[in-house]
Each structure stands twice: as C-alpha cells, then as structure tokens.
C-alpha positions in Angstrom: -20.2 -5.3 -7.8 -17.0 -4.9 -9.3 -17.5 -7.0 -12.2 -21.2 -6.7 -13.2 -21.7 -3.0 -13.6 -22.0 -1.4 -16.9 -19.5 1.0 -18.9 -22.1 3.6 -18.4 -22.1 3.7 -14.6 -19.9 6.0 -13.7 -20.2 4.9 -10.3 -19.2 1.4 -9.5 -16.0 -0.2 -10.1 -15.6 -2.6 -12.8 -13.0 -4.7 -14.8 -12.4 -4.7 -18.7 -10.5 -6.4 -21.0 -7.9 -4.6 -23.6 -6.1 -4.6 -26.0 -2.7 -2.4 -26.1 0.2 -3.2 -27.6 2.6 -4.4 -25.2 5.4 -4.0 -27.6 5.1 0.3 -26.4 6.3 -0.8 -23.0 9.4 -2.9 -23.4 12.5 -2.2 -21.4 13.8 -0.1 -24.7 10.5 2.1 -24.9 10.4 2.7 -21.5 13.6 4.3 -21.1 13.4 6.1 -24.1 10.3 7.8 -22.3 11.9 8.0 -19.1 14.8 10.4 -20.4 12.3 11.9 -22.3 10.2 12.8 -19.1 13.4 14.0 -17.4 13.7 16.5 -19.9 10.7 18.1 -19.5 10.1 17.6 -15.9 7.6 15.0 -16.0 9.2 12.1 -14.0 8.9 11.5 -10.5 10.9 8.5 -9.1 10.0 7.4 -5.6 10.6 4.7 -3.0 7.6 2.9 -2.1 5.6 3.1 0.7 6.1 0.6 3.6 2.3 -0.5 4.0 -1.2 0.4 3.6 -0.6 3.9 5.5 2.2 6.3 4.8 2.9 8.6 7.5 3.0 12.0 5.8 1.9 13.0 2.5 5.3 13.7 0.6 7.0 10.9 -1.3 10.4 9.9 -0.6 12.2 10.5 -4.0 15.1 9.3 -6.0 17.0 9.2 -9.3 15.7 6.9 -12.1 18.5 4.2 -12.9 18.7 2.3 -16.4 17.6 -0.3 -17.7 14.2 1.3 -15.9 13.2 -2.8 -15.1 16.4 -4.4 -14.0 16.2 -0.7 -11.3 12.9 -2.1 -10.3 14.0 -5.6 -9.9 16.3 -4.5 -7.7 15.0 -1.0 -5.6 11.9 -0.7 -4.1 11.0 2.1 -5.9 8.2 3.5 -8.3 8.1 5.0 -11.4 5.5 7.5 -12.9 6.1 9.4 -16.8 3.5 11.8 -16.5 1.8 13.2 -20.3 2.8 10.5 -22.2 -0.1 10.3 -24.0 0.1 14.3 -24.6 3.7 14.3 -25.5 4.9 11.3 -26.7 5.0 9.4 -29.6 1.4 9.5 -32.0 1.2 5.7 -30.5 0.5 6.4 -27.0 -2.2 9.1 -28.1 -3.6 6.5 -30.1 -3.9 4.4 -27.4 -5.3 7.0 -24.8 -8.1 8.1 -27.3 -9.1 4.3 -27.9 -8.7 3.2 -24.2 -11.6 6.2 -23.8 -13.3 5.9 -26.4 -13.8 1.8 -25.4 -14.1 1.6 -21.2 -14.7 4.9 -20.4 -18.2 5.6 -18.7 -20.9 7.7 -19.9 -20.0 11.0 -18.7 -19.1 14.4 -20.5 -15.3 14.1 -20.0 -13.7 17.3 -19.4 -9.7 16.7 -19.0 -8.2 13.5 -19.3 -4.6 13.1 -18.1 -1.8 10.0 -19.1 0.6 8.2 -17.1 2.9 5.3 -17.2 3.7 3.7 -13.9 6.2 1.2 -13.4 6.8 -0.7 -10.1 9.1 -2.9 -8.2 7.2 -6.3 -7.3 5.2 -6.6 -4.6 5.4 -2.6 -4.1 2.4 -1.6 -2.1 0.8 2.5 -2.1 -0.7 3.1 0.5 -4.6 4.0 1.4 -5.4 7.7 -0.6 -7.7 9.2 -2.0 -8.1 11.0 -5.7 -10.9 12.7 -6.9 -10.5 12.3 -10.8 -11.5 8.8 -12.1 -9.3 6.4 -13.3 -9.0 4.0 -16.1 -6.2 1.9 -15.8 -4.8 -0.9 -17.9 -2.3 -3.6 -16.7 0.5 -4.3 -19.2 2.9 -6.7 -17.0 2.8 -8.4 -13.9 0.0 -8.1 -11.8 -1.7 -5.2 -9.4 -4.4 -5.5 -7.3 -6.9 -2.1 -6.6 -8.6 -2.5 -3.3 -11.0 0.3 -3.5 -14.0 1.5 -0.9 -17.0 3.4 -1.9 -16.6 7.8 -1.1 -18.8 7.1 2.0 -16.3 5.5 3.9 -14.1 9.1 3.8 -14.9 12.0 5.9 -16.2 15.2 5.3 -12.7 16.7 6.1 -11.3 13.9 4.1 -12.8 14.9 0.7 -12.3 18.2 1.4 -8.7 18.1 2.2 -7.7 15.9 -0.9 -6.2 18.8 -2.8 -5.6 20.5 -0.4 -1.8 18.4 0.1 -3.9 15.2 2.1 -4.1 12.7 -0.2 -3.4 9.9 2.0 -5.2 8.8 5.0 -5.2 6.5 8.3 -5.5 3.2 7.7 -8.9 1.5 8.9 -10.5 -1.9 8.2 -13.6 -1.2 5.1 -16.0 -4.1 5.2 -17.1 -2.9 1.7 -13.7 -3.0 0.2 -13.7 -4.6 -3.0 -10.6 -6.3 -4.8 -9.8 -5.3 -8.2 -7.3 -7.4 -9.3 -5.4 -6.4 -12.8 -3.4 -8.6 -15.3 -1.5 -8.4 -18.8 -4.9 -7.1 -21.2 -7.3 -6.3 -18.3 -7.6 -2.9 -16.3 -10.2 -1.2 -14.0 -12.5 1.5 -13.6 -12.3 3.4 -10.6 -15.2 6.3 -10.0 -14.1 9.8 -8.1 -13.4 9.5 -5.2 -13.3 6.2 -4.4 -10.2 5.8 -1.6 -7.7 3.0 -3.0 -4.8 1.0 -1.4 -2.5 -0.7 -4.6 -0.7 -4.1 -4.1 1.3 -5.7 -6.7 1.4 -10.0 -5.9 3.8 -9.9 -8.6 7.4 -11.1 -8.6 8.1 -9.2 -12.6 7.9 -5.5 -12.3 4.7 -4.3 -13.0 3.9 -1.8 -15.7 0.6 -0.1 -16.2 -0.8 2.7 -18.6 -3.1 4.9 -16.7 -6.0 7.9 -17.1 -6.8 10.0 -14.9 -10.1 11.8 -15.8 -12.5 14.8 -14.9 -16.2 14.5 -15.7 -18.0 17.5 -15.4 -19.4 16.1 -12.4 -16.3 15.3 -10.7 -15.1 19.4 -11.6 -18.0 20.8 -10.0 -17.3 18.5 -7.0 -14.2 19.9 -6.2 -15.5 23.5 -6.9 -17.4 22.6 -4.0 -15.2 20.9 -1.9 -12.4 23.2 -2.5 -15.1 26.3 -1.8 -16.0 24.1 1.3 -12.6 24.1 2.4 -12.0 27.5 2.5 -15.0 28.5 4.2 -14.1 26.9 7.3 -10.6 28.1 6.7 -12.3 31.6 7.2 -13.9 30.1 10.1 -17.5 31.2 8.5 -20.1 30.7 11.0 -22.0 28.5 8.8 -21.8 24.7 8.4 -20.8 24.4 4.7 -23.0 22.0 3.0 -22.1 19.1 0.3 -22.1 18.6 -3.3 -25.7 18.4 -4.2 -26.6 21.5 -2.2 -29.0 24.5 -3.2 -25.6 26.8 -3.0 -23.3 24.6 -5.4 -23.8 27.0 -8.3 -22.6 30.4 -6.6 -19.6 27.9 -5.1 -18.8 27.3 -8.7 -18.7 30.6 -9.4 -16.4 31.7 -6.4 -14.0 29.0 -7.4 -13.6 30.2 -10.9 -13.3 34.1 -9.6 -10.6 32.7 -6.7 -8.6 31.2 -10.1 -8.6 33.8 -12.0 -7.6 36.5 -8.9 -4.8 33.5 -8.2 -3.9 32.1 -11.0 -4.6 28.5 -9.5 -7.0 26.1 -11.0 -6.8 27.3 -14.2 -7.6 23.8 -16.0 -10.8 24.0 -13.9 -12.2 27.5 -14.6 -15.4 27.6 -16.3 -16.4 23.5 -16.4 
C-alpha cells in the first residue's frame, strides 16, 4: 500500500524519489540557518524521546550547540528550523514550491508550512498524531515512518490533537506500515495518519519537511475542534464526525470563535 498508490490519492501513504540539492544542508548551511532561526524565534532544540510513548506532551528542551552535526553526534537531541522555506534563502523556496508542485497529492492546498529537522542517530519520536499532511524528504542518513491509518485513533484522540495531546499510548497496529526514507527519497503521509519516527542510522539524519492543509484537512479540524468544545460545554448531544449534515454551521462557529478570540486566524474562512 505504501508504495503503489498514486500522487493523486491523498489518502494512502506512498514513497517518491527527489531531487534536492544536498549541498543546502551541509554542516555550514545548517548552522547558518540555525542562528538564523534563533533570531527570530523559530528553533526548537529538544532531547529525544526515550521510545515509542512519551509520557506527557511537552518536549524536554535545550540549547543548540555548533557545529549543529558534531552536537548531534554526540547529544541525543533533535533539531527543528521552523519557516525556512518562508524565510530563508530564495533556494529553500525554490525547493518547497518544486517539492509541491512534484509529490504533492491532488488536493486544493491551502497553507503549506517548512521545516528542517536534524537528528541524532538512531533518535526515535514517539507515537503522535498530526492533522496536516506531510511531505517529507530525506537528505542524510536514514528515517523510518511507521504510520497507521486515522481509524486506529479515537474519537477523543482526533479531537484532542490540537487541543495540547499530540502524543498517545502506545499500542500494537496490525496495519502499521513502514515507510522507510533515504538520501533522494521521502514520503507522503495523509492527515491524520498517527506516526512513530525511527532513525536506523549511525550519521545524523537531516530531513526537509512540509507540513500541509488541504481544504479538506481545514474543515476537519473546524469540526473536530467545534466537536471538542461541545462536550467541553457538556452539550447534551453526541457531537457527530466530519462528514456530518451539521459540518457547515460547525465551520462557521469556528471561524466566528477566531475572530471573537483571535485564535485560528490562519484557518478562518477555508
């Protein structure tokens, strides 16, 4: 399954082939963009997790050290440079706009978001969940995406996913399926889709990542998010799904919650 489906499913996993330059990821570059992210507040520097469940949703963080590879050689830690693609050099754009325009599915794309992710070998993140998609695109080393189909996550799950719950308990998925990521390959994960990472690499691993909103995947957290706060207010009603006659007026009270809050701005009016 994870092999054979086409670029325009937006609903199976898949591998691709690319073509990115790895000369915009050498140990120069990437701390060049990792003082650059400091600057603007768009680094986060974290030890990794200690297996396939993290206890807790917050990160344990800590301060970058240079050279960024010889730190992840020798920590356990993780590095993510959030917006490259929207603040750095014309090169990274570039290569966000091509990695799109060639391996992303057939959807009306909405937001797409950049990061480059660095990590110690044989790193692990534990089981979560995300509801963007994700296009991601290994550049050293070697990381392997074991992902399971939105089924196998709650109700309560999905709902809680932005809600600070990212991460879940650990359980066995007899349809898990293995994803594994080298130098000019990446993957295609769908929304959704709850992932554990491992790296079987001893190199650190760099990767150059998208995360994505469809229109689809918008309106499914309008839901979800609506869904959430419904039994919040302890509604005597048993909120239903996306896909339900009442999605439309939940879109709707999402976008009028933003505005009154402030909150979700990005989201209002997909």
């Amino acid at each position: 399954m994870a092999t054979t489906a086409t670029r325009a499913d937006a609903h199976t996993p898949r591998l691709f082939e690319h073509d990115l330059d790895p000369a915009l990821f050498t140990g120069e570059r990437l701390d060049e963009l990792v003082r650059a992210a400091q600057r603007r507040d768009a680094l986060g520097v974290q030890w990794t997790d200690p297996g396939r469940q993290r206890y807790g949703n917050d990160p344990v963080y800590t301060t970058p050290r240079f050279p960024v590879l010889d730190d992840a050689r020798t920590r356990p830690v993780q590095y993510r440079i959030y917006g490259v693609a929207e603040w750095g050099p014309q090169e990274y754009r570039d290569a966000k706009e091509r990695i799109v325009a060639e391996h992303a599915p057939d959807v009306d794309i909405a937001i797409v978001d950049s990061v480059v992710r660095v990590f110690a070998p044989h790193a692990v993140v534990a089981l979560h969940g995300d509801p963007d998609l994700k296009l991601v695109c290994d550049v050293s080393g070697k990381t392997v995406w074991y992902v399971r189909p939105p089924g196998r996550m709650s109700t309560a799950e999905h709902e809680n996913l932005l809600r600070g719950e990212f991460f879940l308990r650990w359980q066995e998925s007899e349809d898990e399926v293995a994803l594994p990521i080298e130098p000019g390959t990446g993957c295609f994960v769908p929304s959704r889709w709850a992932h554990w990472l491992d790296h079987p690499s001893d190199e650190p691993v760099v990767s150059f990542e998208l995360g994505f909103w469809s229109r689809e995947s918008v309106r499914e957290r309008k839901v979800y998010d609506v869904n959430w706060l419904m039994r919040r207010l302890r509604l005597p009603v048993d909120p239903a799904g996306p896909g339900g006659r009442n999605d439309a007026h939940k879109h709707r009270l999402f976008d009028a919650i933003s505005r009154a809050t402030g909150k979700g701005a990005r989201f209002r009016g997909i």
